[in-house]
Every structure is written in structure tokens, then in C-alpha cells.
C-alpha positions in Angstrom: 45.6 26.1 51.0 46.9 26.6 54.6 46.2 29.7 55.8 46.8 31.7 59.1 45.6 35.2 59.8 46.9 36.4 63.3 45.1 39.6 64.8 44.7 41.7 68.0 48.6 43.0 68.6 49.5 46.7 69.7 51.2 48.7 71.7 51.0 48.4 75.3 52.2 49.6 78.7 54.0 47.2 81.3 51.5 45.4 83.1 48.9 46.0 80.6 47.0 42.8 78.6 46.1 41.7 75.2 44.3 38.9 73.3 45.8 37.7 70.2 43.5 35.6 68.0 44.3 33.8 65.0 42.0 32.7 62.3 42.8 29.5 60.1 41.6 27.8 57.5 42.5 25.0 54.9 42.7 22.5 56.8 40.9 20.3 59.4 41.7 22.8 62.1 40.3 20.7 65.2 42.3 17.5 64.6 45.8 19.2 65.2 47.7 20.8 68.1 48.0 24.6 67.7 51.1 26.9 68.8 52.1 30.5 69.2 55.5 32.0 68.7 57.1 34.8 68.6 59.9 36.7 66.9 61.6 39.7 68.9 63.4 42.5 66.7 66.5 41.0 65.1 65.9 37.3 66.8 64.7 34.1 65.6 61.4 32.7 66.6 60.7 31.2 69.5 58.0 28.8 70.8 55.3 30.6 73.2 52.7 27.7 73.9 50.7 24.5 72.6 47.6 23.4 72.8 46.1 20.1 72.0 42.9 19.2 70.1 40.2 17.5 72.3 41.6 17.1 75.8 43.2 20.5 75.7 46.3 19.8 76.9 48.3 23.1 77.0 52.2 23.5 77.6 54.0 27.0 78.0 57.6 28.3 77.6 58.8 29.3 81.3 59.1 32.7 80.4 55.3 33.2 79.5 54.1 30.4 82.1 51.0 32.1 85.0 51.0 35.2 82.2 49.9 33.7 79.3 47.0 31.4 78.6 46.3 29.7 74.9 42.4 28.4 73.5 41.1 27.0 70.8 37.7 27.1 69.2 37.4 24.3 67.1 33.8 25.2 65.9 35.1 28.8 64.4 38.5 27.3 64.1 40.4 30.0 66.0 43.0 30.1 68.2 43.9 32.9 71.2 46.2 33.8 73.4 45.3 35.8 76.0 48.4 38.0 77.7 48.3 39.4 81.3 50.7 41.3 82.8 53.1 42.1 79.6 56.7 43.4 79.9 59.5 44.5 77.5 60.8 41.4 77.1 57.3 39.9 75.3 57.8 42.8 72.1 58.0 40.3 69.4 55.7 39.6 66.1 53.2 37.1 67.3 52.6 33.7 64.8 50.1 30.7 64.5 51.1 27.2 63.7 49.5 24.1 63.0 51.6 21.0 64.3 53.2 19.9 61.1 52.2 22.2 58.3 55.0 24.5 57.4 52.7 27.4 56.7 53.1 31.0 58.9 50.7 33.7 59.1 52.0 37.2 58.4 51.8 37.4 62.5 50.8 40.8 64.8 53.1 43.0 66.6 52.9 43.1 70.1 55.0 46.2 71.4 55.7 46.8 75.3 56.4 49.9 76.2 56.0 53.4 78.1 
């Protein structure tokens, strides 16, 4: 059974940083590309950034792009996303995804605010 389990959201000031990881398991984890999204209050979910089993290859939305950065450890099959400089705009419940396994994670809550 597919299964995600997203960790390491909270409440933070503008500017501030946080490190979302996500556990998975169920699956070969290191022969398939790995995404965040994200789901502001009352919006759909949106795509955050890829990465790409064994040459790493990573792609980012624009709005996350120089802030963000996504990695995988394919020994402990985990994947992070490590935020810098957070605004307002990046609140939204933070998911894992395996490229083509409909599964979600409950996600984590990343809130920016004074």
C-alpha cells in the first residue's frame, strides 16, 4: 500500500525557513520522480516542484523558483523541501506525490504570518 507521510510544517514569520520531509513507503520509492504541492485555504492544489530519480533533475513552479529547493534520499526513501525566505502567499497544506500513483499523504501546514 502506497503510503505518504508529510512532516515538518508550522507557523512562521515572513522571511523565516522550513524543511518539509516526507516519508514513503509501498512502493519502489527510487525508481520514480517525486513532487510537492500545495493547497492554499479554499484553493485547489497546485504543483510546487519535481524531482527525478538518479540524475536528479529538478523543475520548480516560478513562484517558488531561487526559494525553494527539493531532495530525495533514495536510501531512507524520503523526500524534502527545504523553504527559504517564506511569504504569505506560500500558506498552503504541503503534499507528496509519486509520478503516477494516485495516493496523497494527509500533507503539513505551512502558515506564514506575523
Amino acid at each position: 500500500q502506497v503510503q505518504f507521510v508529510e512532516t515538518g510544517g508550522g507557523l512562521v514569520q515572513p522571511g523565516g525557513s522550513l524543511n518539509l520531509s516526507c516519508a514513503a513507503s509501498g512502493f519502489h520509492f527510487s525508481g520514480y520522480p517525486m513532487s510537492w504541492y500545495r493547497q492554499p485555504p479554499g484553493k485547489g492544489r497546485d504543483f510546487v516542484a519535481t524531482i527525478n530519480p538518479g540524475s536528479g533533475f529538478t523543475d520548480y513552479a516560478a513562484s517558488v523558483k531561487g526559494r525553494f529547493t527539493i531532495s530525495r534520499d533514495d536510501v531512507k526513501n524520503m523526500l524534502y523541501l527545504q523553504m527559504n525566505n517564506l511569504k504569505p502567499e506560500d500558506t498552503a497544506r504541503y503534499f507528496c506525490k509519486a509520478a503516477t500513483k494516485d495516493s496523497w499523504g494527509r500533507g503539513t501546514q505551512v502558515t506564514v504570518s506575523t
